[in-house]
C-alpha positions as CSV (number, residue, x, y, z in Angstrom):
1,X,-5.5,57.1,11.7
2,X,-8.4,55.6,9.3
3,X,-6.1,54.3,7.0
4,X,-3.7,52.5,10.2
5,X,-6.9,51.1,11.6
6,X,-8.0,49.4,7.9
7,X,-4.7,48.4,7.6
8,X,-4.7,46.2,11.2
9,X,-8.0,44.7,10.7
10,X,-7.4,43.4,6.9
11,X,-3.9,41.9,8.6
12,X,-6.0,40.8,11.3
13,X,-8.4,38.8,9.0
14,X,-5.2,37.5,7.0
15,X,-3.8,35.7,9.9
16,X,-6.8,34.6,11.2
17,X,-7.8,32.8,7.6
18,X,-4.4,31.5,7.5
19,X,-4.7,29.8,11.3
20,X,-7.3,28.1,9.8
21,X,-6.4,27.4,7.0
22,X,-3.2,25.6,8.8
23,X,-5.7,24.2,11.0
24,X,-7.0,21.9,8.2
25,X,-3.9,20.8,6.6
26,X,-2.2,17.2,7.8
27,X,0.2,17.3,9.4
28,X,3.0,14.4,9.6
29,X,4.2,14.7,13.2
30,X,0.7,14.0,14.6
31,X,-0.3,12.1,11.9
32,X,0.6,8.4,12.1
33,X,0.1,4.6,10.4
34,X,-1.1,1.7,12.5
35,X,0.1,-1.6,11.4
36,X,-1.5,-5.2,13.0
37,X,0.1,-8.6,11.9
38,X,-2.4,-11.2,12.2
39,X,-0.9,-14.6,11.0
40,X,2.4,-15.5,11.5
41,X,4.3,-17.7,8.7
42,X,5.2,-21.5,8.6
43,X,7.0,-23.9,6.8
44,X,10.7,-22.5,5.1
45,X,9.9,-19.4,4.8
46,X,10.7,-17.2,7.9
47,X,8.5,-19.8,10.0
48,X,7.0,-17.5,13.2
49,X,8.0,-14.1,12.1
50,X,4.5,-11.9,11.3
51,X,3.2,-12.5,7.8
52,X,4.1,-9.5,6.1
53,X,4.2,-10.1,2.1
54,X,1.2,-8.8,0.1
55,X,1.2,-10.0,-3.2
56,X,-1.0,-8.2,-5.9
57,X,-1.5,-7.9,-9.7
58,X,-2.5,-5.1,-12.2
59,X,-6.2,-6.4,-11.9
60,X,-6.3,-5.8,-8.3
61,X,-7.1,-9.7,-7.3
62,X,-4.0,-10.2,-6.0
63,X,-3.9,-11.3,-2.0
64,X,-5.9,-9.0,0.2
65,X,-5.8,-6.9,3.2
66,X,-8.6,-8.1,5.5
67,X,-12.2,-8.3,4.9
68,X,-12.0,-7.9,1.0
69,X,-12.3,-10.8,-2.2
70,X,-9.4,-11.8,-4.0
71,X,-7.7,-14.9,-5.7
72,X,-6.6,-15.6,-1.9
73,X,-8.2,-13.6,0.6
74,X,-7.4,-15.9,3.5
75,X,-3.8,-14.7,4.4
76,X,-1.9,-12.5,5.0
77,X,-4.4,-10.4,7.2
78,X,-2.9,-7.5,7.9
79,X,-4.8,-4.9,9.4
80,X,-3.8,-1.1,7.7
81,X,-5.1,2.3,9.6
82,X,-4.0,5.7,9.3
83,X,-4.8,8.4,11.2
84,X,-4.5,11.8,10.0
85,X,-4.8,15.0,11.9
86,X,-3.5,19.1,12.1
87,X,-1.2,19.9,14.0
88,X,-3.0,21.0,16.5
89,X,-3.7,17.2,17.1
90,X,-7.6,17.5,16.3
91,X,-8.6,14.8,13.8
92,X,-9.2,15.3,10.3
93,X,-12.7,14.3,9.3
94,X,-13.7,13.3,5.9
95,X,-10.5,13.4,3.8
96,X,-11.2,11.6,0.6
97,X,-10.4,8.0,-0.2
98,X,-8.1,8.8,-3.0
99,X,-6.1,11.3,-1.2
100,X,-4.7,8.4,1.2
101,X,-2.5,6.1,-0.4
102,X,0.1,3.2,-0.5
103,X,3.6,3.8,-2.1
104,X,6.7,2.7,-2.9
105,X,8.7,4.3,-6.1
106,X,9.8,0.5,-7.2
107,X,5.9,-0.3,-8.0
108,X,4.3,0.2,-11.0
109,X,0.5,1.3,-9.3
110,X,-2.5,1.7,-11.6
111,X,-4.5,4.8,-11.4
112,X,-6.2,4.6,-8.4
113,X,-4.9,1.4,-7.1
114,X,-3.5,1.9,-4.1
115,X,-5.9,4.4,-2.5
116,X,-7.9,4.0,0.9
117,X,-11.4,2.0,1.4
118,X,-12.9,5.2,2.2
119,X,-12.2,9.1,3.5
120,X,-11.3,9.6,6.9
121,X,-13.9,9.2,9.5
122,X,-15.4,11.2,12.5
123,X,-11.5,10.0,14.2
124,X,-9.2,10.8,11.0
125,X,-9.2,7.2,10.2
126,X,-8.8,5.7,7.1
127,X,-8.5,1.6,6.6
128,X,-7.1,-0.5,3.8
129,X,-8.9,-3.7,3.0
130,X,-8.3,-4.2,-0.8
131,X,-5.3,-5.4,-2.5
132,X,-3.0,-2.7,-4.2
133,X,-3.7,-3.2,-8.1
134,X,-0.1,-3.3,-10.0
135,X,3.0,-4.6,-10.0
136,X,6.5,-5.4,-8.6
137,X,8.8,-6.6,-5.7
138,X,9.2,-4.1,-2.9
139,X,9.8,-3.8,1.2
140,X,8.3,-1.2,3.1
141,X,5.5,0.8,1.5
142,X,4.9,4.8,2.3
143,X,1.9,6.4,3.3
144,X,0.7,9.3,1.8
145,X,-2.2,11.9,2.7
146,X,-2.7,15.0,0.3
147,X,0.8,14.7,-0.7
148,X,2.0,14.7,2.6
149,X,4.2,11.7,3.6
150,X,2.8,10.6,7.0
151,X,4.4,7.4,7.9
152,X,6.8,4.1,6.4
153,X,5.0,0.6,7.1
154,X,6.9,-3.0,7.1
155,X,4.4,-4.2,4.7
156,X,6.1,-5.4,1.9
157,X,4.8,-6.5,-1.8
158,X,5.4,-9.2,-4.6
159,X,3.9,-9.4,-7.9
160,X,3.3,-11.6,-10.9
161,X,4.4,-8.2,-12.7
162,X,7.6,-8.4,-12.4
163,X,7.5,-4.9,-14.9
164,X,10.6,-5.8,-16.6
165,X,9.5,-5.0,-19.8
166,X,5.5,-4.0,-19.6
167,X,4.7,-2.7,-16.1
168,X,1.2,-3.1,-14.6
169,X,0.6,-5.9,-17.1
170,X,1.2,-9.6,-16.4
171,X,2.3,-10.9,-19.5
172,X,5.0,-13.2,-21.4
173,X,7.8,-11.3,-20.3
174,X,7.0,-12.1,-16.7
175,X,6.3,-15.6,-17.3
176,X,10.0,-15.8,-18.7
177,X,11.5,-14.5,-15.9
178,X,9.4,-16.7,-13.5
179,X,10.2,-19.8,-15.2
180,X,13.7,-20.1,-14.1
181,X,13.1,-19.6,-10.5
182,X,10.1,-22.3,-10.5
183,X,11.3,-25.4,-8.9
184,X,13.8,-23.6,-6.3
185,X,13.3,-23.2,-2.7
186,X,14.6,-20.6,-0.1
187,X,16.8,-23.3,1.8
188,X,18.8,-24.2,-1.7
189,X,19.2,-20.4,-2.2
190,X,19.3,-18.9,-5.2
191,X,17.3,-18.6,-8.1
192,X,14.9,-18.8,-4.7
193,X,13.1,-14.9,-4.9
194,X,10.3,-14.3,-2.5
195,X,9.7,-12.2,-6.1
196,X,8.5,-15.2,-7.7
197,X,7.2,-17.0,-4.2
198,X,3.4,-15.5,-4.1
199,X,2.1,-17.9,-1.2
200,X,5.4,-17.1,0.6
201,X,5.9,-21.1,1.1
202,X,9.5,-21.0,0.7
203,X,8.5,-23.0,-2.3
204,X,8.4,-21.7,-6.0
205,X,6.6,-24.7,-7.0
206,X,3.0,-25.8,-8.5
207,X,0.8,-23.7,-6.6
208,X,2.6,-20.6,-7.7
209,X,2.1,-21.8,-11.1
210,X,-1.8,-21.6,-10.4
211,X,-1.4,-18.3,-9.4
212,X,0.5,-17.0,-12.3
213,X,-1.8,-18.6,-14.7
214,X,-4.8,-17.2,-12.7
215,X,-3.6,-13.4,-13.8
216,X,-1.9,-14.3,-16.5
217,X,-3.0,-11.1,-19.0
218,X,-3.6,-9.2,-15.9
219,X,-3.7,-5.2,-16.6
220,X,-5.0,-2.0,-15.1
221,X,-8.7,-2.2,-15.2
C-alpha cells in the first residue's frame, strides 16, 4: 500500500512539472506577428500599394525599421511586433532578444543580425526597429521564437549582397552583377530587378549607385 501511495505522488509531481513546464513554452497557435505599413510607394514602382521592401547590408546600415539610424532611415517604416504566448494564451514575459528573429532560408544573416530590439515585455511583445544585417533578395520573411515558427510576414528584402559568390560581404562580385541592371527601369522590363532597385524607385539609376558605393566592402561586423 506504501509503495502504491509513493508511486501516485512521484507521478503526481511529474505531471504537475510537466504542466508547467508546457505552460512556459510558445506556442504558435496563440502566438502571432503584427505587421503596420506606414508609407505607401510612388512613382513606377507599384505606385499606392504599402511600402514593403527592406533593403539591408552585412553591416547592418542598410534601410531601417522605424525609429532606428541607418544610411536611410526615412522609409520604408514598417512597424514589426510579435507577440508570443503558451498555449494557455497567457503572455510570455521576458523572452530574450536573440531568441526572436527574422528569416528567410534565401538570406545570408550574420550572427545575430536579425534578432529583436529587446526580450519580450510584461505583454509577450517584442518589436523590430533595426535593419537585418546581411544579404540577398527575398519575399516574405518568417518569424521565429525559441525555434518555434510563429508567423510568415509580407515584408520582403533586397540587398547590395547579392551573395553570388561571397555572402554577407558586399564586394566586387556584387558590383558585377549590379552593373548590368543599372540604367533599366521596371516599365522597360528586364534587366529591371527590384534586386538591384534599393530606393524601390522603379529606377536603377544614380542614386542606387550612391548606395552601393556607400557599403561597398560591407561585412558582418
Amino acid at each position: 500500500m506504501m509503495k502504491k501511495s509513493v508511486v501516485a505522488i512521484m507521478a503526481a509531481i511529474v505531471a504537475c512539472m510537466a504542466g508547467t513546464a508546457a505552460a512556459d513554452v510558445v506556442c504558435p497557435d496563440s502566438s502571432y506577428a503584427v505587421v503596420v505599413f506606414n508609407e505607401t510607394y510612388s512613382g513606377a514602382w507599384n505606385n499606392g500599394s504599402d511600402y514593403d521592401y527592406v533593403t539591408i547590408a552585412p553591416s547592418g546600415l542598410g534601410e531601417t525599421f522605424p525609429n532606428a539610424s541607418g544610411l536611410n532611415n526615412a522609409l520604408p517604416d514598417i512597424e514589426i511586433r510579435v507577440y508570443l504566448k503558451n498555449c494557455n494564451g497567457d503572455p510570455l514575459v521576458g523572452v530574450p532578444a536573440q531568441e526572436i528573429v527574422l528569416y528567410n532560408s534565401g538570406l545570408c544573416i550574420c550572427p545575430g543580425g536579425n534578432a529583436s530590439d529587446a526580450g519580450t515585455d510584461i505583454n509577450g511583445c517584442a518589436t523590430f526597429t533595426g535593419s537585418i544585417a546581411g544579404g540577398g533578395c527575398v519575399q516574405g520573411l518568417d518569424v521565429y521564437a525559441d525555434g518555434v515558427p510563429i508567423d510568415t510576414i509580407p515584408v520582403n528584402i533586397n540587398s547590395t549582397d547579392t551573395g553570388a559568390a561571397s555572402p554577407c560581404f558586399t564586394d566586387s562580385s556584387d558590383l558585377a552583377a549590379f552593373a548590368p541592371i543599372l540604367g533599366s527601369s521596371a516599365a522597360g522590363g528586364a534587366p529591371y530587378s527590384i534586386c538591384f532597385d534599393y530606393n524601390e524607385s522603379g529606377f536603377v539609376d544614380s542614386s542606387d549607385v550612391s548606395f552601393f558605393a556607400q557599403v561597398l566592402g560591407a561585412a558582418c561586423q
